[in-house]
C-alpha positions, 0 to 999 in steps of 0.5 A, a space after each residue: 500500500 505504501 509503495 502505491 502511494 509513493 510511486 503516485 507521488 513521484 508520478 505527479 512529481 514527474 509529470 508537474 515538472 515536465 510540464 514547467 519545463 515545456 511551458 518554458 522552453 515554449 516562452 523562451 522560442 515565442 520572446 525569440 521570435 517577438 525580439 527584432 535583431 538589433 544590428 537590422 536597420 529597419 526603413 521607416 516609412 516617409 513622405 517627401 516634397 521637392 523644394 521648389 522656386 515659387 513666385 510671391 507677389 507682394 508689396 515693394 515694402 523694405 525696412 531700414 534706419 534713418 541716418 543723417 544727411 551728413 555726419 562730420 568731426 571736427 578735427 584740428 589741423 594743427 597742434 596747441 593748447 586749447 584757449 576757447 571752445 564756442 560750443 556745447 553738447 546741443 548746439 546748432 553751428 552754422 558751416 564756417 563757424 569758429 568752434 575752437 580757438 588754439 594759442 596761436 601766439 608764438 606763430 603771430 610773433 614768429 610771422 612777424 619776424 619773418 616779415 621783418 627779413 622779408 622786407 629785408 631781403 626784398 631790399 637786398 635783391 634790389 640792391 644786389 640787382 643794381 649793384 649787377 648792373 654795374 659789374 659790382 657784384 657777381 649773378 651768384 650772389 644775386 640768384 642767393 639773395 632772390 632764393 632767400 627772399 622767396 623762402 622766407 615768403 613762402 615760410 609766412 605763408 605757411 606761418 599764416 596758414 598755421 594760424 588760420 588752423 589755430 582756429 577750428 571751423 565747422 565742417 558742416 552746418 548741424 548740431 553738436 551731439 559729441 564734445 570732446 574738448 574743454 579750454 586748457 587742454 592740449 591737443 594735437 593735429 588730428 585730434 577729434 574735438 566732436 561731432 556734429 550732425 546735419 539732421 534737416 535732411 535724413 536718409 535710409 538706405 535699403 537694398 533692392 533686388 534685381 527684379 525690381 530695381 529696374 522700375 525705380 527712377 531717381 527722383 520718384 517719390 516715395 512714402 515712409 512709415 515709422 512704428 512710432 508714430 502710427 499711421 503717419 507717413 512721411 514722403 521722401 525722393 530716391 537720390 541714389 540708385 547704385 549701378 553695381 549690385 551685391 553677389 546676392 544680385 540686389 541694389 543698393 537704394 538710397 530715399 533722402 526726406 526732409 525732417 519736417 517732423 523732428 524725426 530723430 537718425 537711427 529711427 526704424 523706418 517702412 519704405 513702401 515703393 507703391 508697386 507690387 514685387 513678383 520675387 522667386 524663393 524657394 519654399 517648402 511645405 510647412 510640415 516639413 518642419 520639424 520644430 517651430 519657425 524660431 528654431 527650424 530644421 528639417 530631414 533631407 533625403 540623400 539616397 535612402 537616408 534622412 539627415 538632419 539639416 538646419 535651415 533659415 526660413 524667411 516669410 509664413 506663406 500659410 501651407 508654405 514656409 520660405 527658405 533663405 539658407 540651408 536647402 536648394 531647388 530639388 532637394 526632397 525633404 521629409 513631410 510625414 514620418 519625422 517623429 521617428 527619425 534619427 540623424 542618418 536613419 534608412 527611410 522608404 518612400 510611401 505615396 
């Protein structure tokens, strides 16, 4: 009876085992099968757009900085201590005006100095002349005595200049906005003692594209906005249309406006040209984009891999974004499927 019992034990013993073992050797074949090799570069299935060229039509519009009409230093021509300064940061000057006076007095005594051995020697050649004229002296002496006179003119004019310089003029009519010089200081020729600027007139320069730059005429009026003063405009002339243009085929253009309204250099400005620009860019569809317009990039297909590139994009065209930099006409970049891409992934075209 005891033998029976223990032989039916170790039966089900037997049996509970061989099942545990096949349950585990079939979870072990099926998790084989479920797991993918991990040197297999599985294709992810994209969709792709050719960059094209496409024509926009908009308005002639460009953007720019008013400068000033003209900007000058004033700058001493010649060295000296600083005795007056007519002017302060603000002031308006008038184009001639004495703005700093130098200590000119050792020049105006050497000046006289040397007028006194003009009018000597100037006596001398008609002495030495008269005294040739009667074989008394020789040609020699004479040709000596002229070339010393005329070295000692040409040193009072230059005696003269110097003093000229000692007083340092406006080179422009305009208003001060830079003070560099206090009465007492010394300063050498070259030195900069301000800067005035002509703001009666003020100008912005914008560059053109080639397309359009054909129907602009120096002389056309044109019409200005600034952000600052909303829904104002303001009317200026082209006074420059440049006859080079850059490498990137556009022309600088030049708009001169009279500054009636107190506008101030370095405002930004909207130069609107009134007429409509048929421009060529390239575009891509928006969804090629992986991340936002801030921070754009997208997947471009070279043979059957998708490398990230980095681009720059110009104007949101809706279900369009133009491209400035980073892509080419005919490049194919991925429009569905970047969400599981990696830089360098094998990608298969779908329709």
């Amino acid at each position: 009876m005891k033998k029976s019992t223990i032989f039916v034990v170790v039966a089900i013993l037997a049996i509970t085992a061989l099942i545990g073992f096949r349950l585990s050797s079939n979870k072990k074949k099926i998790d084989e099968k479920k797991q993918v090799p991990t040197n297999t570069n599985v294709a992810i299935p994209v969709t792709v757009a050719r960059v094209e060229e496409g024509t926009v039509t908009q308005q002639l519009v460009k953007t720019g900085n008013l400068i000033p009409f003209k900007q000058a230093s004033i700058t001493a021509t010649t060295g000296g201590q600083v005795v007056k300064v007519n002017y302060e940061l603000g002031s308006f000057v008038k184009e001639g005006a004495v703005l700093v006076q130098l200590d000119n007095r050792l020049k105006e005594l050497s000046l006289e100095a040397t007028k006194l051995s003009i009018d000597k020697l100037d006596k001398d050649v008609k002495r030495y002349n008269t005294l040739l004229a009667g074989n008394a002296t020789t040609e020699i002496q004479v040709n000596e005595t002229k070339y010393n006179y005329e070295n000692a003119v040409n040193q009072a004019d230059q005696i003269r200049k110097q003093i000229q310089d000692a007083n340092v003029k406006a080179p422009i009519s305009g208003q001060i906005v830079a003070k560099n010089i206090e009465p007492g200081e010394y300063v050498s020729p070259g030195t900069v003692l301000g800067t005035v600027l002509d703001v009666n007139r003020l100008k912005v320069n914008v560059l053109v594209n080639e397309s359009d730059v054909y129907s602009l005429k120096v002389g056309q009026t044109i019409n200005l906005s600034a952000d600052v003063f909303p829904g104002k405009k303001f009317s200026g002339r082209i006074s420059f249309i440049s006859p080079q243009g850059t490498d990137e085929h556009n022309y600088p253009v030049e708009i001169t406006l009279a500054n009636n309204a107190g506008l101030k250099a370095g405002t930004f400005v909207n130069v609107d040209f009134s007429r409509t620009s048929n421009q060529k860019v390239l575009q891509i569809p928006r969804s090629a984009l992986v991340e936002s317009i801030k921070n754009p990039y997208v997947y471009v297909l070279e043979g059957n891999v998708a490398n990230q590139r980095k681009i720059k994009v110009g104007r949101d065209m809706g279900d369009t974004v133009e491209v400035l930099e980073g892509l080419s006409a005919g490049d194919q970049v991925v429009t569905t499927g970047q969400l599981n891409l990696t830089n360098g992934k094998t990608v298969q075209i779908t329709k």
